[in-house]
N, C-alpha and C positions, 0 to 999 in steps of 0.2 A: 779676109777677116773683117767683121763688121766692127764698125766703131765702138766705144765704150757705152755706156747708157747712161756715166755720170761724170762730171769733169773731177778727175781724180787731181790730188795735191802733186803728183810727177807732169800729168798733161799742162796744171797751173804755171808749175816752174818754169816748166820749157818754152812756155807761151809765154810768160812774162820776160825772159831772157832774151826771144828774137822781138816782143814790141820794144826793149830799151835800145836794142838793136840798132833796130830801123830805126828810131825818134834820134839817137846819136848819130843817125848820119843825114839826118834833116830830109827823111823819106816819108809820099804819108803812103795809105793803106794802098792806093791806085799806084803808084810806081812800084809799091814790091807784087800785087795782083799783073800789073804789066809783062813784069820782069819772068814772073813763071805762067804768061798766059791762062791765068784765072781770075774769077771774078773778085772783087774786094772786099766778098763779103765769106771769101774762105778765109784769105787770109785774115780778116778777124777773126773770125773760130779759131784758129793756127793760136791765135796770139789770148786768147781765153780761154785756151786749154778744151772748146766745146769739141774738136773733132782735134785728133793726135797728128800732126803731119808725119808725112814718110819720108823716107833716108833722102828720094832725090830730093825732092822740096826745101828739104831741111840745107842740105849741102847744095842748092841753088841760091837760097837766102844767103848763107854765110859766104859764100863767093860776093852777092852784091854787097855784103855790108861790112867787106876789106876782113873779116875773120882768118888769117894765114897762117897763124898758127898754130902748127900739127895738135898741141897738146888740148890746145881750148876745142879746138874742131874734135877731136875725140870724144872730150867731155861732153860735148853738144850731142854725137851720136850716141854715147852712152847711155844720156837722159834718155832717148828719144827712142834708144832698144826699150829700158825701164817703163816708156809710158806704153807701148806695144805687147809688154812681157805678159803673158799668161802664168798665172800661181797658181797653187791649192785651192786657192780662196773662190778660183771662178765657178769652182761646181756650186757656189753658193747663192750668184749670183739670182735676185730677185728675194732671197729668204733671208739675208742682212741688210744692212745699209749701208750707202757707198761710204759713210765717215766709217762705219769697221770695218769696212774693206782697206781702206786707207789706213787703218790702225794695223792691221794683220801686215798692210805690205810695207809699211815702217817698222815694226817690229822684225821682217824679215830680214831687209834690205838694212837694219842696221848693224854698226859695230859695235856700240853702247848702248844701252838703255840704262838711263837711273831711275828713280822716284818715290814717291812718300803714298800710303796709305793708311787710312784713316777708318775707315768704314770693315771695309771688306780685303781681305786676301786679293794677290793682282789676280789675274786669270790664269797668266804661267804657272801657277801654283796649284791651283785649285784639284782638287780629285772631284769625279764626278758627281758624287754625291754632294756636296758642299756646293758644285756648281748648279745643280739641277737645282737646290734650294732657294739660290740665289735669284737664279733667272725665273724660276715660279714666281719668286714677291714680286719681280719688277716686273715682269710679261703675267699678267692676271688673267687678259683675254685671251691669253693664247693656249691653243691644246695639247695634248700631249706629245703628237706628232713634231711640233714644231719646236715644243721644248726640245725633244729628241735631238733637231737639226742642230740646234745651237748650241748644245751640250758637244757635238760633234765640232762642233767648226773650234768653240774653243779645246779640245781636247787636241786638234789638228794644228792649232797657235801651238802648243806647248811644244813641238818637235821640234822649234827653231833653238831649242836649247839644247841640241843632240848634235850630231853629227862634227864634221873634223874643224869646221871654224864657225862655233857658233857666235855671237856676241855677247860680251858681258853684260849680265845682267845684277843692277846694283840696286835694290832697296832697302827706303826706310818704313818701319814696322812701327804704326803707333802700339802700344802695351794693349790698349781697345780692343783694337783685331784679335791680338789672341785671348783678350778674354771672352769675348762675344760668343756665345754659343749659335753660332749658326745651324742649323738644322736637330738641336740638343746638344746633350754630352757626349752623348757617344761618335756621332759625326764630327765635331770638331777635335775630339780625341784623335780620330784617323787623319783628320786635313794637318793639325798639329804636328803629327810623327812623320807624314808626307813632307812637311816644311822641313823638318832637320833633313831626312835625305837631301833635299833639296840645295840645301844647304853644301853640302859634300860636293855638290861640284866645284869642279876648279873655273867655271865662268862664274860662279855665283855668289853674290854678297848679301848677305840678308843683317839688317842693323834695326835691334829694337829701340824705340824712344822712349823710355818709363815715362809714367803718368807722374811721377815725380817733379818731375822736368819743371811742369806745370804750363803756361804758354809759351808756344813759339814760333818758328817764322813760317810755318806750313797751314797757318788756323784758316784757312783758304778752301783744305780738302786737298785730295789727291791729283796727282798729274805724274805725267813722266815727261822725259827729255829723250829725244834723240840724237845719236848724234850717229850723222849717215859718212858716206864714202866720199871721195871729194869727187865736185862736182852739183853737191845738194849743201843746203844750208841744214841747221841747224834747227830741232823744231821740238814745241814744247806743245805739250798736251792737256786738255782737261777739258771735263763734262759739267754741265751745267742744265739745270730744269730746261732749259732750250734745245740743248745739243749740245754736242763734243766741238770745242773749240783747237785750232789748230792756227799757232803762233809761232811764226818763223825767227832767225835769225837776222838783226842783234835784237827783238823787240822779245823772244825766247829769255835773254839772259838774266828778266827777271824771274823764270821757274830754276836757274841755276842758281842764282843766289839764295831762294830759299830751299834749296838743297842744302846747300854747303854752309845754311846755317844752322839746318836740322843736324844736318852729319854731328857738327861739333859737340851736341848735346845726347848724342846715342851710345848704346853700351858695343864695345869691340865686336867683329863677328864670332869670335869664340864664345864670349860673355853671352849674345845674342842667342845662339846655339842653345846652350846650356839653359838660358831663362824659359825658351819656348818648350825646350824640354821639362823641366820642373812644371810648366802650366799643365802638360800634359798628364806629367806624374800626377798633378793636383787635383784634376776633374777626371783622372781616371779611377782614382777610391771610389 
């Protein structure tokens, strides 16, 4: 199996977890390269997440650096299946970016996802029409074929909301979003009615924030929060004219708090329900 092509945020972890490793037992790069006869400058890779170590490697490190128990030694193998695992996502490989490649395998691998949106509808959500609209504004140069591709890959996100143990999924809806006519009225009439389904599941929380509200603690934009299985931290999200930024645990627990201060100013999911329905009613006259 040939290596990654990008240092994904699983190969980071794992690499950051065996260099505290070694440095708490007062080892430098040349005694653990010693220890598994290689050179010192794999095991830098190992520890930058640039190439994924393998199970022996992995469980040769934690033998020298007094790791003996079972539970944490699991959790290590676990990552370490995770940074190896193949997903959906690899047939896409070259036609996204490794940050939403990493966004697809967080959303998968998670048990929660919260977050606030501002702008646009998340993706989990979106019908294809509304998404094709989307990614035409923001992909200008790109052709139709490739729209095609990416209209796929997120149509391929949304399954993670299916199946026997999906993760909860919990957002906040600024009133914006649904009034915004994305691709017209008649398109956001369909994306709208797709929302309440949407809604009806039992993983799903959808909470509108009325424009009433006026300012609050989200005036930042959109992000989400993950929160994975043990053995992974804790990690908050958001895109910026640069790129998608990705902020671990505890330095994450500022996108928690302005959740949970949005949350307290939004209408019930029933209320929420009902509101995006009436918009619907509204722009469907």
């Amino acid at each position: 199996m040939a290596a990654v092509k990008w240092v994904t945020l699983r190969s980071q972890w794992l690499g950051q977890q065996l260099r505290d490793l070694r440095e708490a037992n007062g080892l430098i790069l040349k005694d653990a390269a010693e220890y598994l006869q290689r050179d010192p400058g794999t095991v830098s890779r190992f520890e930058t997440g640039g190439y994924p170590i393998r199970r022996p490697d992995l469980l040769a490190l934690l033998d020298l650096y007094g790791v003996a128990d079972p539970r944490r030694r699991e959790e290590f193998v676990r990552l370490s299946q995770e940074v190896w695992k193949k997903g959906w996502w690899d047939g896409y490989d070259g036609e996204v970016t490794g940050a939403l490649v990493d966004f697809a395998w967080l959303e998968a691998r998670s048990l929660e996802i919260r977050g606030f949106d501002s702008m646009i509808l998340p993706g989990l959500f979106q019908t294809p029409r509304y998404a094709r609209v989307v990614i035409s504004t923001l992909e200008r140069d790109a052709n139709e074929a490739q729209i095609d591709r990416w209209i796929e890959f997120r149509m391929g996100r949304q399954k993670i909301l299916e199946g026997e143990n999906p993760p909860r999924f919990m957002v906040i809806l600024d009133e914006a979003v649904l009034r915004r006519e994305v691709g017209g009225r008649e398109c956001q009439v369909e994306q709208l009615r797709h929302l309440v389904d949407q809604a009806a599941r039992p993983n799903v929380e959808i909470r509108v924030l009325p424009l009433s509200v006026g300012v609050h603690a989200c005036v930042t934009g959109a992000f989400r929060i993950f929160t994975l299985g043990e053995g992974f931290p804790g990690v908050g999200y958001a895109e910026t004219p640069k790129g998608a930024i990705y902020v671990e645990s505890p330095d994450s627990e500022s996108f928690v708090r302005m959740y949970e201060e949005a949350l307290k100013l939004t209408l019930s999911p029933e209320e929420s329900v009902e509101f995006i329905a009436a918009i619907a009613r509204e722009l469907s006259r």
